[in-house]
VMD Tcl script that builds the backbone (N, CA, C; Angstrom):
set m [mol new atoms 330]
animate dup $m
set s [atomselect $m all]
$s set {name element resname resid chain x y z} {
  {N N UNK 1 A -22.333 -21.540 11.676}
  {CA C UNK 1 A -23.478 -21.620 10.805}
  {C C UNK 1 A -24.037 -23.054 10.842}
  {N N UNK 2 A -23.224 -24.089 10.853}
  {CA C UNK 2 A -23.718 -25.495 10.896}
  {C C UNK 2 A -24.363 -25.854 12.078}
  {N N UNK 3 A -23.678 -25.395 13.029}
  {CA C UNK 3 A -24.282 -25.592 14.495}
  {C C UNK 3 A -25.741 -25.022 14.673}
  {N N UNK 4 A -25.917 -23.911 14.393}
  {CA C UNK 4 A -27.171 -22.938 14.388}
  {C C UNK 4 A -28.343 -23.979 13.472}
  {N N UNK 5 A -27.724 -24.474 12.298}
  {CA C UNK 5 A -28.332 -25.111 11.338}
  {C C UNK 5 A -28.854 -26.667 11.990}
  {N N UNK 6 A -27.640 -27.010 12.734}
  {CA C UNK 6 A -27.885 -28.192 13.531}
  {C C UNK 6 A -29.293 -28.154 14.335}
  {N N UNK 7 A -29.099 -26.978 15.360}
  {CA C UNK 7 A -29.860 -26.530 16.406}
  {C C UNK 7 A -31.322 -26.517 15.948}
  {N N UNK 8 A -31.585 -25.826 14.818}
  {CA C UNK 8 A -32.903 -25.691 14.365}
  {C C UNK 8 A -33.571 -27.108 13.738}
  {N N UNK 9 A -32.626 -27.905 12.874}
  {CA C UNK 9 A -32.938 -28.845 12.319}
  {C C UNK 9 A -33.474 -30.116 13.511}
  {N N UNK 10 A -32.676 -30.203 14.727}
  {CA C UNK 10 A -32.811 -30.929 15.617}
  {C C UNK 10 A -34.555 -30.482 16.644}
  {N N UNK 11 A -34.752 -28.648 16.541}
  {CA C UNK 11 A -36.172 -28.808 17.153}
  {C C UNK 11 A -37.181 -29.160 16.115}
  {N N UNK 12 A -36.602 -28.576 14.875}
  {CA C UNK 12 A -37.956 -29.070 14.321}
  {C C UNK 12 A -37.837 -30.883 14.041}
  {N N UNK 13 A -36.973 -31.755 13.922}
  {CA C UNK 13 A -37.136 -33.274 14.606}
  {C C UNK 13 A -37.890 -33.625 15.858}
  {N N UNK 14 A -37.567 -32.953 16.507}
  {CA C UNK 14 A -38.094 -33.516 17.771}
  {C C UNK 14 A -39.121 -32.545 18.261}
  {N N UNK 15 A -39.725 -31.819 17.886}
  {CA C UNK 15 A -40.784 -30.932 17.790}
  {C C UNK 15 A -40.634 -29.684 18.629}
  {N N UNK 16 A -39.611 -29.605 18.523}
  {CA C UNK 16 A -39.780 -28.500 19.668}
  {C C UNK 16 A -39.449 -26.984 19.010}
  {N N UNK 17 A -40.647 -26.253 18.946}
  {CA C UNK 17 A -40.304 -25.283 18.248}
  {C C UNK 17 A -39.640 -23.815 18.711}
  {N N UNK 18 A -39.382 -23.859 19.905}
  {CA C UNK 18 A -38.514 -22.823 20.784}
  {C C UNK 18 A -37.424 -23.342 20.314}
  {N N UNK 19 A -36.757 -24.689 19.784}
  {CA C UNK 19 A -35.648 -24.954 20.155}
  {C C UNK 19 A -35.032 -24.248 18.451}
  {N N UNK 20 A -36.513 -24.818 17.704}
  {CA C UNK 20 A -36.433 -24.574 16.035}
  {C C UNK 20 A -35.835 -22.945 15.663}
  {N N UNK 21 A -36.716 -22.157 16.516}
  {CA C UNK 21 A -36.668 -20.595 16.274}
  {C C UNK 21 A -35.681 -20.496 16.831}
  {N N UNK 22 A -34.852 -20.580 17.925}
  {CA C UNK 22 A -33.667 -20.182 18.732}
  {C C UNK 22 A -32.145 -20.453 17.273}
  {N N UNK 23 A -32.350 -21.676 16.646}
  {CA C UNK 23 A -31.690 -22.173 15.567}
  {C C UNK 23 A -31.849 -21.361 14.368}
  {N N UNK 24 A -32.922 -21.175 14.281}
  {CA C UNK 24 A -33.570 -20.628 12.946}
  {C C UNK 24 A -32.751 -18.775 12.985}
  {N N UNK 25 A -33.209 -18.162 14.115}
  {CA C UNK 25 A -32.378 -17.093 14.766}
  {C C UNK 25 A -31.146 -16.613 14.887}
  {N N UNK 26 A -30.498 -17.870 15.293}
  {CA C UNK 26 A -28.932 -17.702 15.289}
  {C C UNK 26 A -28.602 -17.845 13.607}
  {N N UNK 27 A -29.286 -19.080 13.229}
  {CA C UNK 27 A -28.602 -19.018 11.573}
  {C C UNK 27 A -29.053 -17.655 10.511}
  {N N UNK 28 A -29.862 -16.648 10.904}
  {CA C UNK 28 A -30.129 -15.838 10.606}
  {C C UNK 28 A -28.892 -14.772 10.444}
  {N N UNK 29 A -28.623 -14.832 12.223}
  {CA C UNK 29 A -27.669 -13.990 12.447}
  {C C UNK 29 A -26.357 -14.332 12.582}
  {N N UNK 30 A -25.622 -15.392 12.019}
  {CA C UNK 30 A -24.388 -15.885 11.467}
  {C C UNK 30 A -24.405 -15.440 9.983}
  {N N UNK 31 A -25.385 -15.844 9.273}
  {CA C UNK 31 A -25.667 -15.139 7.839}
  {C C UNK 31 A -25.530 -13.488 7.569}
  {N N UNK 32 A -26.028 -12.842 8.456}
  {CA C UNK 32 A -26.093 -11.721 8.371}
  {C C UNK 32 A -24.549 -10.973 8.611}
  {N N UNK 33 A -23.677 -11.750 9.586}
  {CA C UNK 33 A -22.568 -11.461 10.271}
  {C C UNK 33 A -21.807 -11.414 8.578}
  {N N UNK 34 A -21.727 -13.044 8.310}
  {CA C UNK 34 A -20.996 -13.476 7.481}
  {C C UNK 34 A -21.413 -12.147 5.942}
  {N N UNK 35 A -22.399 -11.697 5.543}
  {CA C UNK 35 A -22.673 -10.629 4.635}
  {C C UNK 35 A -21.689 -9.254 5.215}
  {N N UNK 36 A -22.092 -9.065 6.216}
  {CA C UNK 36 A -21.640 -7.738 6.517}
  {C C UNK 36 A -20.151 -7.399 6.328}
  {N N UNK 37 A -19.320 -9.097 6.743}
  {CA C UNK 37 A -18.072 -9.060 7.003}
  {C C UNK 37 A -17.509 -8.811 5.572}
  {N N UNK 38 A -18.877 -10.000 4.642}
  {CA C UNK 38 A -17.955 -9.838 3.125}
  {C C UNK 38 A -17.804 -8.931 2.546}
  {N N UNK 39 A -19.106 -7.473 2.735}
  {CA C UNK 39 A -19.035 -6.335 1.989}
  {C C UNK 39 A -18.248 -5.537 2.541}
  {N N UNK 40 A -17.449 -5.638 3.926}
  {CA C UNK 40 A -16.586 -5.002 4.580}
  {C C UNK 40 A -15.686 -5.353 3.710}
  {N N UNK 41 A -15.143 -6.592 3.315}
  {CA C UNK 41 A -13.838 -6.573 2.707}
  {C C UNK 41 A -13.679 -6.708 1.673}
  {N N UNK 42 A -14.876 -6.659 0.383}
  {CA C UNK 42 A -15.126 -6.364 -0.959}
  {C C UNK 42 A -14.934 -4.754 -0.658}
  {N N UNK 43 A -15.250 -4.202 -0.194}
  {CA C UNK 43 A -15.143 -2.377 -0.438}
  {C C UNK 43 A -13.811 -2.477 0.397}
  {N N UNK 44 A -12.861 -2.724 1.273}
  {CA C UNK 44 A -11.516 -2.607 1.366}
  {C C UNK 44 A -10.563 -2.744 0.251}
  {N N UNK 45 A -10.936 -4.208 -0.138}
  {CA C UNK 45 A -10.517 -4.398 -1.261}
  {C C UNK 45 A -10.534 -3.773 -2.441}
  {N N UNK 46 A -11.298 -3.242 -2.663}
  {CA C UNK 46 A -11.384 -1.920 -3.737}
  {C C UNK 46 A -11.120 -0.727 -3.931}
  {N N UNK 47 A -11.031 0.039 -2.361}
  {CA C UNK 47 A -10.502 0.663 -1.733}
  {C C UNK 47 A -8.802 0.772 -2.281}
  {N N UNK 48 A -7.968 -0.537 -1.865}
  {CA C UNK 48 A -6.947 -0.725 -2.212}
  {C C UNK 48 A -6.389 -0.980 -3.454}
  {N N UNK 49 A -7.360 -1.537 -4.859}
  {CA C UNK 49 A -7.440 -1.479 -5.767}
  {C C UNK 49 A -7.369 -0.056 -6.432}
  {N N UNK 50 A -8.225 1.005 -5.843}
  {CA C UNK 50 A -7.679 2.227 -6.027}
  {C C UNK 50 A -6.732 2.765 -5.998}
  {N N UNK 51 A -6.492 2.896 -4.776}
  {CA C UNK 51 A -5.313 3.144 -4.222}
  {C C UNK 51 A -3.777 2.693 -4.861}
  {N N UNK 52 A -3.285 1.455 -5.529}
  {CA C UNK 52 A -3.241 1.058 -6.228}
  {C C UNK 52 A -2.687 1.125 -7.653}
  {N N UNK 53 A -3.800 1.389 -7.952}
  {CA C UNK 53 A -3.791 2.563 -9.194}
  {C C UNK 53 A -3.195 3.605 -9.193}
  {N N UNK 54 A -3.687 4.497 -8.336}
  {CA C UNK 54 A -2.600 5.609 -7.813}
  {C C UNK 54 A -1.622 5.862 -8.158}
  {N N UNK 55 A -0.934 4.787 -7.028}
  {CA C UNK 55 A 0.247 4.794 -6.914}
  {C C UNK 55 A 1.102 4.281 -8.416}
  {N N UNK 56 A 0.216 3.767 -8.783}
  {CA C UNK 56 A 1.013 3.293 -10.528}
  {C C UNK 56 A 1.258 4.268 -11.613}
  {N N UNK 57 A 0.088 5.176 -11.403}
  {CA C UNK 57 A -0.233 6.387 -12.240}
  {C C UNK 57 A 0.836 7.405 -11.836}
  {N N UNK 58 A 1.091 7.387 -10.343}
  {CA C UNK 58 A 2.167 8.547 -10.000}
  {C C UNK 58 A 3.452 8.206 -10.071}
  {N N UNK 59 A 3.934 6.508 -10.329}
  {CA C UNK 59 A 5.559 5.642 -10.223}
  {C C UNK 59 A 5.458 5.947 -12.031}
  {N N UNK 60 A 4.234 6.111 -12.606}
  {CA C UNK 60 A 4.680 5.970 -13.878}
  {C C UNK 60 A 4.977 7.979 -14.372}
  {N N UNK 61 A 4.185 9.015 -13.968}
  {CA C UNK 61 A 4.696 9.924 -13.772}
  {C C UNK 61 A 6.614 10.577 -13.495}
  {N N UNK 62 A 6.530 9.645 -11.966}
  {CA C UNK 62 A 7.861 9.964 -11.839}
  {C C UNK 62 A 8.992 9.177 -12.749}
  {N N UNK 63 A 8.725 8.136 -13.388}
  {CA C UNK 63 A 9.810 7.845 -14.609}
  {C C UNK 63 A 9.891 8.595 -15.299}
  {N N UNK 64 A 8.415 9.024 -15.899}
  {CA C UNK 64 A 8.703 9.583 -17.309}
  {C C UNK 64 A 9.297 10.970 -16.573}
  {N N UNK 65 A 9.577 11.722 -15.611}
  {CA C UNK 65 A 9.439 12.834 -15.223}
  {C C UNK 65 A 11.708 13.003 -15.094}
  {N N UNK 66 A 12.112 11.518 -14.487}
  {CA C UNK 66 A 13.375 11.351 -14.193}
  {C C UNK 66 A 14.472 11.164 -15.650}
  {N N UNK 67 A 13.440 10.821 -16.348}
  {CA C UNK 67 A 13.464 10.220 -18.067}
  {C C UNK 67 A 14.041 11.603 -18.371}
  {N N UNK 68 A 13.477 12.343 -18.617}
  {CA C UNK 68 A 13.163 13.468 -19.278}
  {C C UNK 68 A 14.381 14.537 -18.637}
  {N N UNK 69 A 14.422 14.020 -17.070}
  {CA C UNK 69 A 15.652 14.919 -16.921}
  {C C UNK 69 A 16.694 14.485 -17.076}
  {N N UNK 70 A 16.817 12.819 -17.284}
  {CA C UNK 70 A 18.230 12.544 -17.750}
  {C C UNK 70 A 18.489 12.638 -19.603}
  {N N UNK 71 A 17.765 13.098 -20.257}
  {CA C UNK 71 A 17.583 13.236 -21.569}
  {C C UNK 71 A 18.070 15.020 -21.562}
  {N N UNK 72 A 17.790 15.512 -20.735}
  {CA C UNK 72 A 18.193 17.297 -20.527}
  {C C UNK 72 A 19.125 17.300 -20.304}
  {N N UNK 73 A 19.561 16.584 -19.449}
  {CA C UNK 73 A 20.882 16.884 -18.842}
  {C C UNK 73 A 22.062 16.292 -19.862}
  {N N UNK 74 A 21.446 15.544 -20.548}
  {CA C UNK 74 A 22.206 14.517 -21.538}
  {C C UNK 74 A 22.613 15.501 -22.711}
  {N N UNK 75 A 21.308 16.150 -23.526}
  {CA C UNK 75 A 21.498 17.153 -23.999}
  {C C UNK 75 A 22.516 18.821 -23.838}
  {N N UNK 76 A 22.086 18.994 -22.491}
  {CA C UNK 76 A 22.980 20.116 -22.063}
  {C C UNK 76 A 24.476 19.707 -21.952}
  {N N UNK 77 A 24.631 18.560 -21.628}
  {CA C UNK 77 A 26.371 18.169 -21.450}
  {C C UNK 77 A 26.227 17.879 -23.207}
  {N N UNK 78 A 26.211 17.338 -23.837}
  {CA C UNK 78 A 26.497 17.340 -25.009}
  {C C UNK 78 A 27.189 18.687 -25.955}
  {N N UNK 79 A 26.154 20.153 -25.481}
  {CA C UNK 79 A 26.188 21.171 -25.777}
  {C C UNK 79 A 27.114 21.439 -25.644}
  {N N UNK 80 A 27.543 21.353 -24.319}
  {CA C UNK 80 A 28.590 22.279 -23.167}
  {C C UNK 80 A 30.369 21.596 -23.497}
  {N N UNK 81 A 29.913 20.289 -24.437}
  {CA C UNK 81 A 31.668 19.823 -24.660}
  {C C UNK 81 A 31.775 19.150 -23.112}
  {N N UNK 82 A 30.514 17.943 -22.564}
  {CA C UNK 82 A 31.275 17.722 -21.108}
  {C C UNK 82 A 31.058 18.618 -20.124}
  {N N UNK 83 A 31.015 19.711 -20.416}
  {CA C UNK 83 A 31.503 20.829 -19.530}
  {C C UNK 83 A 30.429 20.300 -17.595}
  {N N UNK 84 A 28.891 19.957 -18.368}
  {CA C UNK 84 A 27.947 20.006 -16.986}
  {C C UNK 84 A 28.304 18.596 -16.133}
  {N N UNK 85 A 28.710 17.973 -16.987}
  {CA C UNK 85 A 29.501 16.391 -15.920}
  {C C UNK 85 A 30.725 17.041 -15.441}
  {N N UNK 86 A 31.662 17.563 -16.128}
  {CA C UNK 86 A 32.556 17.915 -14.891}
  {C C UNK 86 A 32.475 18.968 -13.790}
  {N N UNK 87 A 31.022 19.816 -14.057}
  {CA C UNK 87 A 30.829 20.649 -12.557}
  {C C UNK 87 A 29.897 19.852 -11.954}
  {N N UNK 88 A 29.339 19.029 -12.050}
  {CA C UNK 88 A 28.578 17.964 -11.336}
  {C C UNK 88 A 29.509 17.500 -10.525}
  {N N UNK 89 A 30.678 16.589 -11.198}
  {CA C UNK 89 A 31.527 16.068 -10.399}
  {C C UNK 89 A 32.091 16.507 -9.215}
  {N N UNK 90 A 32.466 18.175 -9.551}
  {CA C UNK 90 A 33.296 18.711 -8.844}
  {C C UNK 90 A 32.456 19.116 -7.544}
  {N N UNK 91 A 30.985 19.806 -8.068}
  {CA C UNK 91 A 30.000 19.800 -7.217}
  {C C UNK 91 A 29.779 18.674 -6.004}
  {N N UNK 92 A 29.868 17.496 -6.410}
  {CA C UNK 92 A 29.800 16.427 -5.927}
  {C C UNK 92 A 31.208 16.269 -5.134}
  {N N UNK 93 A 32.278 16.388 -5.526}
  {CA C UNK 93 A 33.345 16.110 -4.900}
  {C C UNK 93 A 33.497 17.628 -3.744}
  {N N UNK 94 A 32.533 18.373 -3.517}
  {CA C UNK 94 A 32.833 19.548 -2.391}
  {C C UNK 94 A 31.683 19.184 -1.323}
  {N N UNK 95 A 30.744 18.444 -2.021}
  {CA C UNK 95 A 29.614 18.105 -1.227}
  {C C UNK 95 A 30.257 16.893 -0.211}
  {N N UNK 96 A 30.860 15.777 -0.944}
  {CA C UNK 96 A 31.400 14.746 0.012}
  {C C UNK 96 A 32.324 15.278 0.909}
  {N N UNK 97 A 33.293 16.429 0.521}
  {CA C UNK 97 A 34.028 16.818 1.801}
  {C C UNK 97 A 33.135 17.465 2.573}
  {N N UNK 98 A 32.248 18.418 2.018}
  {CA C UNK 98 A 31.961 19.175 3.387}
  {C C UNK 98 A 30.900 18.148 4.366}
  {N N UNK 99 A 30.843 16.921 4.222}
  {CA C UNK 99 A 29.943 15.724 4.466}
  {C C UNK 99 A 31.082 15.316 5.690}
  {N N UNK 100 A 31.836 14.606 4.985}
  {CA C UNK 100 A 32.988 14.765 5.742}
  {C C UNK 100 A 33.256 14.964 6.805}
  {N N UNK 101 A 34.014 16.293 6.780}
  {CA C UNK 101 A 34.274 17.539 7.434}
  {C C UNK 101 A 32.957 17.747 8.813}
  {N N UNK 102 A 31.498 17.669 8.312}
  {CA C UNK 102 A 30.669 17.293 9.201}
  {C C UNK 102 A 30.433 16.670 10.117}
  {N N UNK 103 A 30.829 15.216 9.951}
  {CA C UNK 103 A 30.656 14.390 10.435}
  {C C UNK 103 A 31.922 13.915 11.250}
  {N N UNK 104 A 33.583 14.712 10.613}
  {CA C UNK 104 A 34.448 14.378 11.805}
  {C C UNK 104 A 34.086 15.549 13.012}
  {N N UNK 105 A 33.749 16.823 13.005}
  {CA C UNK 105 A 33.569 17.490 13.931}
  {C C UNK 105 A 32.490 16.589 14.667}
  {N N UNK 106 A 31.344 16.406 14.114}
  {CA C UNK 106 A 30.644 15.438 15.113}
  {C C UNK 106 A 31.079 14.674 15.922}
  {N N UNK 107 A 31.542 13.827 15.621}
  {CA C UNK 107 A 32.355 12.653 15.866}
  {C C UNK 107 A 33.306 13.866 17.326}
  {N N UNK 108 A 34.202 14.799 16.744}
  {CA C UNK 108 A 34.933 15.576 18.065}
  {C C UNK 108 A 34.538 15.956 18.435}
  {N N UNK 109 A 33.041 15.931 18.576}
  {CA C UNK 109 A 32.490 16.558 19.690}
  {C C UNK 109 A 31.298 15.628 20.566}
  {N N UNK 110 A 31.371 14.633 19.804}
  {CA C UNK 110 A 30.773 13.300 20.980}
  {C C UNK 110 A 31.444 13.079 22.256}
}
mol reanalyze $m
mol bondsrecalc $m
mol representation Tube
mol addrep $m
């Protein structure tokens, strides 16, 4: 932009007005560049500002959503005397073997 600015400022000094318009031209179209680029990345930027949002609206969803099932589940074992933590557990403790169990056959058969 300075250069362009240079360019023009220097024909119209020394009179030369091809040299003025060629300056005058380019600083036109550095200006124009420099607009286009900014509204390119003012609307990205907002874009992502949305976006954004989103994602805050749906992280705050899934709390309240994980909330709510550890408050159920909290409730139902309460009910049950314990009872749903210890088939969880046990649940859990058939899941790691058959995990296990998976993964040594894998393993014997590499």
């Amino acid at each position: 932009m300075t250069l362009a600015l240079g360019v023009a400022t220097y024909g119209v000094e020394t009179d030369r007005k091809s040299v003025a318009m060629i300056g005058l031209t380019a600083t036109a179209g550095v200006a124009a560049a420099i607009a286009v680029s900014a509204r390119k990345s003012i609307r990205a930027q907002n874009e992502l500002h949305v976006a954004n949002e989103e994602l805050r609206q749906r992280n705050a969803d899934l709390q309240a959503f994980q909330l709510a099932l550890e408050q159920g589940f909290d409730v139902i074992d309460e009910r049950t005397q314990g009872r749903l933590t210890e088939l969880l557990d046990d649940v859990g403790d058939e899941l790691a073997a058959l995990v296990d169990e998976a993964l040594d056959d894998a393993a014997g058969n590499a």
